[in-house]
Backbone as JSON, one array per atom type, in Angstrom:
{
  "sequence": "XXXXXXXXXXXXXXXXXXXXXXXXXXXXXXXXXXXXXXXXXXXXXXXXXXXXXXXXXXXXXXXXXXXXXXXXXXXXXXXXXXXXXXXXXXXXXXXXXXXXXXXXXXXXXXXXXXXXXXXXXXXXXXXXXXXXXXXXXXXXXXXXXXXXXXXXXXXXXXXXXXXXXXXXXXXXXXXXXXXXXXXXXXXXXXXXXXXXXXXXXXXXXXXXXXXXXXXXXXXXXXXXXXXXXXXXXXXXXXXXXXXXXXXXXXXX",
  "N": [[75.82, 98.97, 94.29], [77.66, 100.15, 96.12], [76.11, 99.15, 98.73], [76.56, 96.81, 97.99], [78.69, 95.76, 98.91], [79.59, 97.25, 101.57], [77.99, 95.61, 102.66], [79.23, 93.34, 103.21], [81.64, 93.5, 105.22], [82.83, 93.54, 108.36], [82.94, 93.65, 111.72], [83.96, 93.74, 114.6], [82.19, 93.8, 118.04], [83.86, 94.87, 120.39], [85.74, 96.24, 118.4], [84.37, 98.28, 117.32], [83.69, 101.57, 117.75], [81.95, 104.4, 118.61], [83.24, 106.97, 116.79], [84.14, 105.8, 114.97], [81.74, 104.37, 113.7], [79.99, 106.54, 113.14], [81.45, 107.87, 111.0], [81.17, 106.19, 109.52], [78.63, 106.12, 108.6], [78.23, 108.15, 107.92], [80.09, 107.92, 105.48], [77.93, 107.21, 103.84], [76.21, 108.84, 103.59], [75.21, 110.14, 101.54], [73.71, 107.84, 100.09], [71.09, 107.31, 100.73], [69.19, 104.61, 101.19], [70.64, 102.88, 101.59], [72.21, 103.83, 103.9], [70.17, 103.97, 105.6], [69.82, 101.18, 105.87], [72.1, 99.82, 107.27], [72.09, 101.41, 109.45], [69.76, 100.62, 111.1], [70.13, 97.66, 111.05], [72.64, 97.7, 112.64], [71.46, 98.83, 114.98], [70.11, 97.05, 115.56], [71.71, 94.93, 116.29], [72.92, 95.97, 118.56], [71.29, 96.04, 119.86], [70.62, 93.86, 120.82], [72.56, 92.44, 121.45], [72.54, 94.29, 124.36], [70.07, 93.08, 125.4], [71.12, 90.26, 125.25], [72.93, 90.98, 127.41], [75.18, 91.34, 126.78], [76.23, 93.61, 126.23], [76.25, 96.98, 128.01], [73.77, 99.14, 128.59], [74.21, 101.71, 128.34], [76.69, 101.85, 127.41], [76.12, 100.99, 124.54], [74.28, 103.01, 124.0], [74.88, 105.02, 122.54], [75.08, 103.97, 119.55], [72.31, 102.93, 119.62], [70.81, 105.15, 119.44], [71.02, 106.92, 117.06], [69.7, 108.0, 114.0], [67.14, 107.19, 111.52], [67.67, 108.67, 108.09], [65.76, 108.88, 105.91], [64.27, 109.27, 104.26], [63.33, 109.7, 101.01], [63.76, 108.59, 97.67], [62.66, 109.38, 94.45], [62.85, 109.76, 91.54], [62.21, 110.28, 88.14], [63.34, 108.89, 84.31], [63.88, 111.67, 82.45], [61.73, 112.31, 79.31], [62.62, 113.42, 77.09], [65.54, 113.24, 78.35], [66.22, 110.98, 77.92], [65.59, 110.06, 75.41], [67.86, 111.7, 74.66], [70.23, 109.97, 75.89], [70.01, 107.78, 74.23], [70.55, 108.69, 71.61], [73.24, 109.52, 71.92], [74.49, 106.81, 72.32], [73.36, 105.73, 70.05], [75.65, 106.53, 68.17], [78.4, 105.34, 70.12], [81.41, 103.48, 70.67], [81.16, 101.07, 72.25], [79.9, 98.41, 72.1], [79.01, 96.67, 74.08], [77.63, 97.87, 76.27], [76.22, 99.91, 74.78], [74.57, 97.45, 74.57], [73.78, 96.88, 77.23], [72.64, 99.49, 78.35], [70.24, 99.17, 76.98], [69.46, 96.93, 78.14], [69.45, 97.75, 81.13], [67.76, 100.39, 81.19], [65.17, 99.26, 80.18], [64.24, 99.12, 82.84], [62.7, 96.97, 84.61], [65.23, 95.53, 85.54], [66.79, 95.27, 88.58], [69.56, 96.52, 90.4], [72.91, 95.44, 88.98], [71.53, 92.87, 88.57], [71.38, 92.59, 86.0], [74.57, 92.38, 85.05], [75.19, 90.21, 85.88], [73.16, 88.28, 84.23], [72.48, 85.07, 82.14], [72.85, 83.29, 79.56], [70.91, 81.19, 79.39], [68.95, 81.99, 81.45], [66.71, 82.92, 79.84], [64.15, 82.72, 78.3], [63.36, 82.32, 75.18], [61.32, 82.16, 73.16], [59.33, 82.45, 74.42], [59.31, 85.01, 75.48], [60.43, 85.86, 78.0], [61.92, 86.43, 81.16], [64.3, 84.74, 83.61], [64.8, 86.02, 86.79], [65.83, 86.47, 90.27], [65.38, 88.02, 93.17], [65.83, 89.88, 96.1], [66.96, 88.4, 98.38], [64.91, 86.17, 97.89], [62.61, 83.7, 95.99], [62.83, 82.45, 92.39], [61.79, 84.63, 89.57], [59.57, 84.97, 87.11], [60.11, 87.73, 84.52], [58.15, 89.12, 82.04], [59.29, 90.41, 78.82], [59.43, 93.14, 76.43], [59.57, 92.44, 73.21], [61.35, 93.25, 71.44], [63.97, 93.59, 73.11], [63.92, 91.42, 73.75], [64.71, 90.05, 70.49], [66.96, 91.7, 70.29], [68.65, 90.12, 72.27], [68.67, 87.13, 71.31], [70.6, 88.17, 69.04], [72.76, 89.08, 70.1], [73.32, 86.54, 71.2], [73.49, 84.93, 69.01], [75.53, 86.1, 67.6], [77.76, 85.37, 69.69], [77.49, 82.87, 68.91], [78.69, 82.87, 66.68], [81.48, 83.69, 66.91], [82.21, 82.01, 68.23], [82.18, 81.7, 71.24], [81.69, 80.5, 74.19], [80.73, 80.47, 76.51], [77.81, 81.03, 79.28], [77.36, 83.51, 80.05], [75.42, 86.39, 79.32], [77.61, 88.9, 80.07], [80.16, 88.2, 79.47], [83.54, 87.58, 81.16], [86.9, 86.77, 81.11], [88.8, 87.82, 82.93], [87.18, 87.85, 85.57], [86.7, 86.59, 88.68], [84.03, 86.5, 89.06], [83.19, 84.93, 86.4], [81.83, 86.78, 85.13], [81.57, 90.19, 83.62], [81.85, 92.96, 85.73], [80.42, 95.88, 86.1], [79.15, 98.65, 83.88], [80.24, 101.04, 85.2], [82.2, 103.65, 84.57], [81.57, 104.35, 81.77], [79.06, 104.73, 82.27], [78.5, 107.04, 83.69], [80.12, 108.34, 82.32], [78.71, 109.05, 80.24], [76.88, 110.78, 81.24], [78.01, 113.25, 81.78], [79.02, 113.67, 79.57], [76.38, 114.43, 78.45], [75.53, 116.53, 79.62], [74.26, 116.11, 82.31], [74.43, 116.36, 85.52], [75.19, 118.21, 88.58], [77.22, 120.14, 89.94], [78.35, 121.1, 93.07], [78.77, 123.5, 95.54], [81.03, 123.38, 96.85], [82.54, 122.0, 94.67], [81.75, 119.2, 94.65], [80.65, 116.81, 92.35], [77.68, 115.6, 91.1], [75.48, 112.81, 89.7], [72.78, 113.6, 87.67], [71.03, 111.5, 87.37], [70.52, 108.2, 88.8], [71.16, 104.31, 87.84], [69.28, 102.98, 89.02], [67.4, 104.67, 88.53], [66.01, 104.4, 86.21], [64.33, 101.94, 86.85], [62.23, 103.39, 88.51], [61.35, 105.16, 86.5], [59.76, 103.59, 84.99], [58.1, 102.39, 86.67], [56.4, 104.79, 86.95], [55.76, 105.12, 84.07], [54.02, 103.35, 84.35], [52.13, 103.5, 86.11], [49.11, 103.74, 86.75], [48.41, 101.26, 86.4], [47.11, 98.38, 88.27], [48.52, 96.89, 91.29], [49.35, 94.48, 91.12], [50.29, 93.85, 88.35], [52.36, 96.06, 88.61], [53.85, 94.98, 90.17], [54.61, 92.53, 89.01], [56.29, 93.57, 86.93], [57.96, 94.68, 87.56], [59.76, 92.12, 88.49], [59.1, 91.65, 91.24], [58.05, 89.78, 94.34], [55.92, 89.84, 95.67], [53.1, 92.43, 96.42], [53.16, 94.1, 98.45], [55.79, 95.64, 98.5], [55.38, 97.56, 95.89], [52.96, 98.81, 97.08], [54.16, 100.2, 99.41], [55.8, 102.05, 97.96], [53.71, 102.99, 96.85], [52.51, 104.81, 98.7], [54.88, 106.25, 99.51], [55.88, 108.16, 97.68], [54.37, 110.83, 97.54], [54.27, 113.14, 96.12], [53.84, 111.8, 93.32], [51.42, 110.61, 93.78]],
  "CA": [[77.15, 98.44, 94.56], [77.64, 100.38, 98.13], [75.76, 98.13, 99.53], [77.28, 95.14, 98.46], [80.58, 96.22, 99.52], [79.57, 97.23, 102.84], [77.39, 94.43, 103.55], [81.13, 92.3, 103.24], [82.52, 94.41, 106.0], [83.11, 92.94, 109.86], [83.0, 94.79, 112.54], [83.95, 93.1, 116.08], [82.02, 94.99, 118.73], [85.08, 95.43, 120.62], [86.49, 97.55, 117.7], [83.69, 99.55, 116.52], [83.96, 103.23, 117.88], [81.12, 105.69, 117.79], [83.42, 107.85, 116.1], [83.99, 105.02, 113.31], [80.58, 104.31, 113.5], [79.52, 107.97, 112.62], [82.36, 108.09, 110.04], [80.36, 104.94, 108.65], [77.14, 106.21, 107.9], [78.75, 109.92, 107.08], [80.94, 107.41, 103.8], [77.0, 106.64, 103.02], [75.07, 109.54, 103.54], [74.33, 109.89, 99.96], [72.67, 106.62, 99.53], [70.01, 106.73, 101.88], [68.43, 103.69, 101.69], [72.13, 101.83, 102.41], [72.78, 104.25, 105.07], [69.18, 103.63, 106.63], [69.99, 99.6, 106.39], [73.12, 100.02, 107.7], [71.76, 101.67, 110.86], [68.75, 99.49, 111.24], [70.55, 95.89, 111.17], [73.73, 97.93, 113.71], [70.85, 98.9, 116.2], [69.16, 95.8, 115.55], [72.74, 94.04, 116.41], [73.4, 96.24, 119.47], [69.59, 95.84, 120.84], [70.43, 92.15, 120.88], [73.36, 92.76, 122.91], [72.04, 95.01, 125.58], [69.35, 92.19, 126.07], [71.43, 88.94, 125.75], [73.54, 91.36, 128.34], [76.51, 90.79, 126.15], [76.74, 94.87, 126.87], [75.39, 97.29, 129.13], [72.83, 99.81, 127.68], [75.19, 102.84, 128.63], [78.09, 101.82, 126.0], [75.08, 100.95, 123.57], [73.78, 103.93, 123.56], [75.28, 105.77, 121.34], [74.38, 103.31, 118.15], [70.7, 102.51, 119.01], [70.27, 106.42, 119.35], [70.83, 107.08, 115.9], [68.46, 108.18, 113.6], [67.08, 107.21, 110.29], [67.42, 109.69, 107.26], [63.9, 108.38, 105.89], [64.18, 110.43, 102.87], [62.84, 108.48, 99.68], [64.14, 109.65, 96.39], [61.75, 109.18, 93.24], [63.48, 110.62, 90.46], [62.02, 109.56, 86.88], [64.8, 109.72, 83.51], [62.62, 112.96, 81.38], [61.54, 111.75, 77.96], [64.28, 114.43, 76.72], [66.71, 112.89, 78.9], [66.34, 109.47, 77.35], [66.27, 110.27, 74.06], [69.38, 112.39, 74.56], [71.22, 108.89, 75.82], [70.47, 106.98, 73.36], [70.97, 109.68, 70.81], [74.39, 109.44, 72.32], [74.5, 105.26, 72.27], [74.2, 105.21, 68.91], [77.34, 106.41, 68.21], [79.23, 104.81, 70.99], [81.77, 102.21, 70.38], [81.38, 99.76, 73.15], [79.11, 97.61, 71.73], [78.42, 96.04, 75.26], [77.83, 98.9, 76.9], [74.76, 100.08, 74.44], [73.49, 96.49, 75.13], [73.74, 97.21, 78.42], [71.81, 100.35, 78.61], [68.68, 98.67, 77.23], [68.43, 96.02, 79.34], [68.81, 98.59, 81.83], [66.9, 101.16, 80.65], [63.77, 98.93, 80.25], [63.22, 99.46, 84.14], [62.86, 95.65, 84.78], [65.57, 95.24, 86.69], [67.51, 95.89, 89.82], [71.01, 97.2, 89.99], [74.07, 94.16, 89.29], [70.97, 91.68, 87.86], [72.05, 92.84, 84.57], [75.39, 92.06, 84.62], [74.85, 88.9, 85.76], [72.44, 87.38, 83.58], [72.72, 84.33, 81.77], [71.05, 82.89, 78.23], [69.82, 80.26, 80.21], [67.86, 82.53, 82.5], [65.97, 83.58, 78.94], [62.99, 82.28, 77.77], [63.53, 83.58, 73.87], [60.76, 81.93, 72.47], [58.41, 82.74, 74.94], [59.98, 86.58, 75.79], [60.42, 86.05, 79.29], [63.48, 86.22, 81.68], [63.62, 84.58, 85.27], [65.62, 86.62, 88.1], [65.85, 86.28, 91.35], [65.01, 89.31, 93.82], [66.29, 89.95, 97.09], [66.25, 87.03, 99.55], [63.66, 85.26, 97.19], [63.03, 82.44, 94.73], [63.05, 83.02, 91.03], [60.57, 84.84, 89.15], [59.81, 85.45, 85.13], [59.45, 89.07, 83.94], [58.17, 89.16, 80.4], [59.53, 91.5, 78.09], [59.57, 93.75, 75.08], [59.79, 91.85, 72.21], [62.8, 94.62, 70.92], [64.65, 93.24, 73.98], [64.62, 90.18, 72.94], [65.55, 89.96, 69.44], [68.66, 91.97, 71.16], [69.36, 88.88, 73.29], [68.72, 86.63, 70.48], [71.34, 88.53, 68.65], [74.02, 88.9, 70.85], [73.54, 84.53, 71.45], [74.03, 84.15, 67.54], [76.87, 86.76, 67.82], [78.76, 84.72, 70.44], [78.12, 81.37, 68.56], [79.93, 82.83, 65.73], [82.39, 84.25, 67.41], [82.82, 80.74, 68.91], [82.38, 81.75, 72.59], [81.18, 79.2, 75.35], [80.27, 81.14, 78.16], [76.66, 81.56, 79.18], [76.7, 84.8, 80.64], [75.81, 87.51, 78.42], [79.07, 89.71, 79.69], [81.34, 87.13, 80.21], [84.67, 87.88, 80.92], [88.24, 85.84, 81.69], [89.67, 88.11, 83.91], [86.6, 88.21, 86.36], [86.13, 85.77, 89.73], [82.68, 85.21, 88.77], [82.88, 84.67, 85.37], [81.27, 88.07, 83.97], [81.84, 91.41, 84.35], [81.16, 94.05, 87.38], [79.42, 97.45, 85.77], [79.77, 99.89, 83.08], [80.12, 102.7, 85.76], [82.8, 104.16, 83.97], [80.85, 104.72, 80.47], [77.63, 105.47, 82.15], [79.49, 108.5, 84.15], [81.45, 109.48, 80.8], [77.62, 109.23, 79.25], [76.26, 111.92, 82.06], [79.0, 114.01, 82.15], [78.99, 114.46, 78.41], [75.11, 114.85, 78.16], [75.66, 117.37, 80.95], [73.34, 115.38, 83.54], [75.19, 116.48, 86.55], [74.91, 119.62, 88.99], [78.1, 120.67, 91.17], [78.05, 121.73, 94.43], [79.44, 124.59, 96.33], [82.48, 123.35, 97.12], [83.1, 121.38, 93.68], [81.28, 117.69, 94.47], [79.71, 116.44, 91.21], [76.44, 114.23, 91.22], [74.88, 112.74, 88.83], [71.44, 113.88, 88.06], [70.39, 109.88, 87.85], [71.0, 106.76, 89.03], [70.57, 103.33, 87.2], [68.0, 102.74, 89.46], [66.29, 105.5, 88.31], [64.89, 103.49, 85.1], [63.2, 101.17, 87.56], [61.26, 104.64, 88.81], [60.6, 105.2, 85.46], [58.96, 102.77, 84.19], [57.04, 102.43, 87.3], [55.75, 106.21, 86.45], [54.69, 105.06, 83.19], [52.53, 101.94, 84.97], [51.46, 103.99, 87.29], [47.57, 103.7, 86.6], [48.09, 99.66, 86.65], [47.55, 98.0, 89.1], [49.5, 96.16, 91.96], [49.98, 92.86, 90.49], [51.13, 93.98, 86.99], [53.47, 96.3, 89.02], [55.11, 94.14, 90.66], [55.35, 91.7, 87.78], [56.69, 94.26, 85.45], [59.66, 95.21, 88.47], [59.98, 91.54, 89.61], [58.38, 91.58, 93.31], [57.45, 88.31, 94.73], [54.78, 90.51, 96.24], [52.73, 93.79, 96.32], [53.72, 95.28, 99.48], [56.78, 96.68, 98.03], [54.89, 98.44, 95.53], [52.36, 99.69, 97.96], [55.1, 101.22, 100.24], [56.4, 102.75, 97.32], [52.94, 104.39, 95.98], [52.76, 105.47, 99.71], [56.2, 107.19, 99.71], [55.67, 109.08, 96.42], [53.5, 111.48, 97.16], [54.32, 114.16, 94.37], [53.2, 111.23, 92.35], [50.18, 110.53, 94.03]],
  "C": [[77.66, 98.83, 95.93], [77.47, 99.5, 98.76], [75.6, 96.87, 99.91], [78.45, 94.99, 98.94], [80.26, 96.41, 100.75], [78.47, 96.15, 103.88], [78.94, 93.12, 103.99], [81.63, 92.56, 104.69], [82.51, 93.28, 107.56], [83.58, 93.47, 110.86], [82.57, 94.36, 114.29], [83.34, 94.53, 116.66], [82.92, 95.77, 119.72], [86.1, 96.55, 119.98], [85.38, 98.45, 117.32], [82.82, 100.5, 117.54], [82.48, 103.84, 117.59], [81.88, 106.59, 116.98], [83.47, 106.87, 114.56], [83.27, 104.81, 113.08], [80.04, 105.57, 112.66], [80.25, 108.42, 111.26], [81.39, 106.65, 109.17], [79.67, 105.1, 108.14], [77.64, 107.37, 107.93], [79.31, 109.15, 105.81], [79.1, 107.35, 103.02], [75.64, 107.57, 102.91], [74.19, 110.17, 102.31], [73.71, 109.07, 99.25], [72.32, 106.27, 100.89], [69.52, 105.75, 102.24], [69.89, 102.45, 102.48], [72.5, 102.1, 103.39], [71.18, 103.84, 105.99], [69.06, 101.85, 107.14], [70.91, 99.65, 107.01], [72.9, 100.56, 109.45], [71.07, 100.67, 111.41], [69.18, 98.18, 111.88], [72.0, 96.38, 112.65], [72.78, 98.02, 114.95], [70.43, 97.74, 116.36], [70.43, 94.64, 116.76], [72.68, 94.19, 117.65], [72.6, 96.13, 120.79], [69.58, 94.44, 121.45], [71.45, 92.34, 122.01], [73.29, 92.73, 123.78], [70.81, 93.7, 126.0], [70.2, 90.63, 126.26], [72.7, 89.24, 127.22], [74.97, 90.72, 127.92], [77.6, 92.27, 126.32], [75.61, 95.6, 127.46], [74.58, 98.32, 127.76], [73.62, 100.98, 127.46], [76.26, 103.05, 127.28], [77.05, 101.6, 124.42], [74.28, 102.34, 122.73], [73.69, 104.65, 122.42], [74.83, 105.18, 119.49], [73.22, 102.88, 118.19], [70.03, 104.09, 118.92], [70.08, 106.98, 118.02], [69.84, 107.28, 115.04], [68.76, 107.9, 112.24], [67.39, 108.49, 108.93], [66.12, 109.63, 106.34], [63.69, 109.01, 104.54], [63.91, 109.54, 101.66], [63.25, 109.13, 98.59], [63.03, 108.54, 95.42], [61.96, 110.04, 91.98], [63.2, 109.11, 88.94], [62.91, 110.14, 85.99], [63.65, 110.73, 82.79], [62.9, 111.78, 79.9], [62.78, 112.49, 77.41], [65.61, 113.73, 77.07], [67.44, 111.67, 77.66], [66.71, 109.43, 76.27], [67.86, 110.87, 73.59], [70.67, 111.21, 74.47], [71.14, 108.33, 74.92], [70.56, 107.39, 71.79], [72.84, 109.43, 70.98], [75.04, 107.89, 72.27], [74.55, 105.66, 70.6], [75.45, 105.56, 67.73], [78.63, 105.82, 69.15], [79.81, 103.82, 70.35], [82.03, 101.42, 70.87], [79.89, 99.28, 72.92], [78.07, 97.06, 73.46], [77.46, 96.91, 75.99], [75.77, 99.49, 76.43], [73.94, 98.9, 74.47], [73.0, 96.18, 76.56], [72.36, 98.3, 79.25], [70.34, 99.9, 77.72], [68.43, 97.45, 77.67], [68.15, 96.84, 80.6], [67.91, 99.49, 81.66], [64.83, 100.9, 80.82], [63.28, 98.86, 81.75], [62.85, 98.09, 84.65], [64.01, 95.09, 85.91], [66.71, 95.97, 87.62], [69.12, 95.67, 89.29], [71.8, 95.43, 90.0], [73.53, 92.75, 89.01], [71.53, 91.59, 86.31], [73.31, 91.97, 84.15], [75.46, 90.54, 85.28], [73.69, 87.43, 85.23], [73.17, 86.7, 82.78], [72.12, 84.2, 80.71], [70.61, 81.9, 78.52], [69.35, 80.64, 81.23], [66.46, 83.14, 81.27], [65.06, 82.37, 78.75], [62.88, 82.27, 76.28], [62.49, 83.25, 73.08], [59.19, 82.22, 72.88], [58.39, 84.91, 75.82], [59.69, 87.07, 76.99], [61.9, 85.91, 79.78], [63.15, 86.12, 83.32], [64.86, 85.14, 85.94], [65.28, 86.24, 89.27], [65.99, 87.69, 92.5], [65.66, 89.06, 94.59], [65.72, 89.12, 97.64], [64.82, 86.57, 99.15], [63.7, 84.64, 96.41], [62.77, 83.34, 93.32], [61.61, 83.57, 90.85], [60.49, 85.34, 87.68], [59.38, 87.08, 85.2], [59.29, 88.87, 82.67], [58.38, 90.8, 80.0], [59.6, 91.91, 77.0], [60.23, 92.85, 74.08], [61.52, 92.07, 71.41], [63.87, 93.71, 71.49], [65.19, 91.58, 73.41], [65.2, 89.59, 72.05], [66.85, 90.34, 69.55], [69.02, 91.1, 71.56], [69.52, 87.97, 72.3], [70.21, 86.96, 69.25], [72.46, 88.48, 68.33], [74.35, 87.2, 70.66], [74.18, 84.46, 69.9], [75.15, 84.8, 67.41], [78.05, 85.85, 68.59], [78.82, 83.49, 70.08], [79.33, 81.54, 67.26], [81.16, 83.35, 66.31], [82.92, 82.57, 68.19], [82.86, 81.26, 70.73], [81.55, 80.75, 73.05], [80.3, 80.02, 76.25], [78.75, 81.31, 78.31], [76.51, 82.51, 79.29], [76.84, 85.81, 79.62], [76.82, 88.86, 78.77], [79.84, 89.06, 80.1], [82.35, 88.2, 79.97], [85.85, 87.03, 82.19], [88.49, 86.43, 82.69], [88.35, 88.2, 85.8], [86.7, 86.92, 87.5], [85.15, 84.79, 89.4], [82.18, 84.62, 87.47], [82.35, 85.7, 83.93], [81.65, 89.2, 84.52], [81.44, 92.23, 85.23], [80.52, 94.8, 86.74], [79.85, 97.81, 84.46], [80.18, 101.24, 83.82], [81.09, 103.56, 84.97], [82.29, 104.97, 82.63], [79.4, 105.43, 81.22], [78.21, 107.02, 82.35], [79.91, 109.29, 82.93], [79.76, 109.98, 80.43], [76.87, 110.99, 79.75], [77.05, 112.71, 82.13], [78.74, 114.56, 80.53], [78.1, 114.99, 77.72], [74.96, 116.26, 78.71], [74.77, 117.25, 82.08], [74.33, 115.43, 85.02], [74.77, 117.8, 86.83], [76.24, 119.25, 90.09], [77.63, 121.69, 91.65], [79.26, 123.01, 94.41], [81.2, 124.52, 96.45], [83.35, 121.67, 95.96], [83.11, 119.69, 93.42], [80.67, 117.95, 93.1], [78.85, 115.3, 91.54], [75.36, 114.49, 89.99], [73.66, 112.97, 88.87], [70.65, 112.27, 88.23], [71.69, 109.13, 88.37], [70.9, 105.35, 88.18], [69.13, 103.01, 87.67], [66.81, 103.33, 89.04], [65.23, 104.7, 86.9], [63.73, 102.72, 85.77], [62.0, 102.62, 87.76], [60.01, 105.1, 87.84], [59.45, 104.36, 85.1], [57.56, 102.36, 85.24], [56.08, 103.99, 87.56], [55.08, 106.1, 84.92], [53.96, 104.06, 83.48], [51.82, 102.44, 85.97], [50.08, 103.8, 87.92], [46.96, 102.54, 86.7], [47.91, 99.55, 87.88], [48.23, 96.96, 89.94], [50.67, 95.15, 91.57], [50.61, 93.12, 89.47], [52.32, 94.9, 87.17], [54.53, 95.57, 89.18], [55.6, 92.67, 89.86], [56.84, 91.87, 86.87], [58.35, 94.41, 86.52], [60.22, 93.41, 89.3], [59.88, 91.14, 91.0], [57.6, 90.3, 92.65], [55.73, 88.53, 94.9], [54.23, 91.73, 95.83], [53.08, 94.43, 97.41], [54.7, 96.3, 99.14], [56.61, 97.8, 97.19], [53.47, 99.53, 95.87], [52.85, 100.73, 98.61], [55.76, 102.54, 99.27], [55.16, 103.64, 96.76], [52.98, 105.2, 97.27], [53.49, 106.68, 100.01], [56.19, 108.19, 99.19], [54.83, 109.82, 96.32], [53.13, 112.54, 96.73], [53.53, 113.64, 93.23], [51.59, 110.71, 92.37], [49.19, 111.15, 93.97]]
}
């Protein structure tokens, strides 16, 4: 979500400051990979500049100097962990919420696909589901059977209930039709598991991320290869999961 919010942003080069600059990627220095795009595409911007001689190299300086933080995180959820959440799910009473955490959960997909799926992106008879990746065309992931009878579920749930809507979290009050996150519940979930470590001077961070399921699950495929990787996570391609056995090399 960072990094759909600050991809929004606009930032005449006339107004943007090395000191607001530096204050920019200091709001993001805890999500590395947003703060390393975030640099990347500004030098990229300012490189263009200095050559279409839109500015000199001198005033440039300062934002192509910048450096990456390069740091890769690879954090899998523990078998313990997992069980603990959904030890904790099934008592919860937001229904949505625990349908939520196993579509996430299953590691399949990327952050904010979730809440925007549809039951006409399902397959239900064939137990596939088509997404759409970053800046790419669609693609099916097949999945856990489990999963599906869940989706199946929910659909006969919302015909009795008489709802319309395709999206499995619709909701009235939204823009796009469905809802934004659970962040609120997951947070309550880690907080009350005790999945958190404070700092020194009284930050809290969670020990995961959502993302982290994706991690997972590519730690239990580990031994596959390429192609059924990048099936199982959605990639158009294998490069992405090359770079990533690359990166990981605790896991390697």
């Amino acid at each position: 979500s960072a990094a759909s919010d600050v991809y929004k942003r606009q930032e005449p080069y006339c107004r943007f400051t090395v000191k607001r600059y530096n204050a920019y990627l200091s709001e993001f220095k805890d999500h590395v990979g947003v703060h390393d795009k975030i640099l990347s595409r500004i030098k990229a911007a300012f490189n263009y500049a200095v050559a279409e001689r839109m500015l000199n190299a001198e005033d440039a300086r300062p934002f192509t100097l910048a450096r990456r933080i390069g740091r890769e995180r690879h954090v899998e959820v523990s078998e313990t962990d997992m069980k603990s959440m959904f030890t904790h799910l099934a008592d919860h009473e937001n229904q949505d919420f625990i349908f939520f955490m196993h579509l996430q959960s299953s590691g399949h997909f990327r952050g904010g696909q979730v809440m925007s799926l549809r039951f006409s992106d399902f397959d239900l008879a064939n137990s596939y589901v088509r997404v759409k990746p970053k800046r790419g065309k669609e693609v099916a992931i097949q999945l856990p059977t489990d999963l599906t009878k869940m989706v199946i579920e929910r659909q006969n749930q919302f015909k009795a209930r008489q709802l319309s809507s395709d999206y499995i979290f619709p909701s009235a009050r939204s823009k796009t039709g469905h809802m934004a996150n659970f962040d609120t519940h997951w947070n309550d979930m880690l907080s009350e598991l005790g999945l958190y470590t404070i700092s020194n001077n009284g930050k809290i961070t969670n020990k995961y991320r959502l993302h982290d399921f994706r991690e997972t699950l590519l730690g239990r495929l580990w031994e596959c290869d390429e192609y059924t990787l990048a099936s199982a996570l959605g990639h158009l391609s294998i490069h992405a999961i090359k770079a990533y056995r690359k990166a990981n090399v605790e896991r390697a």
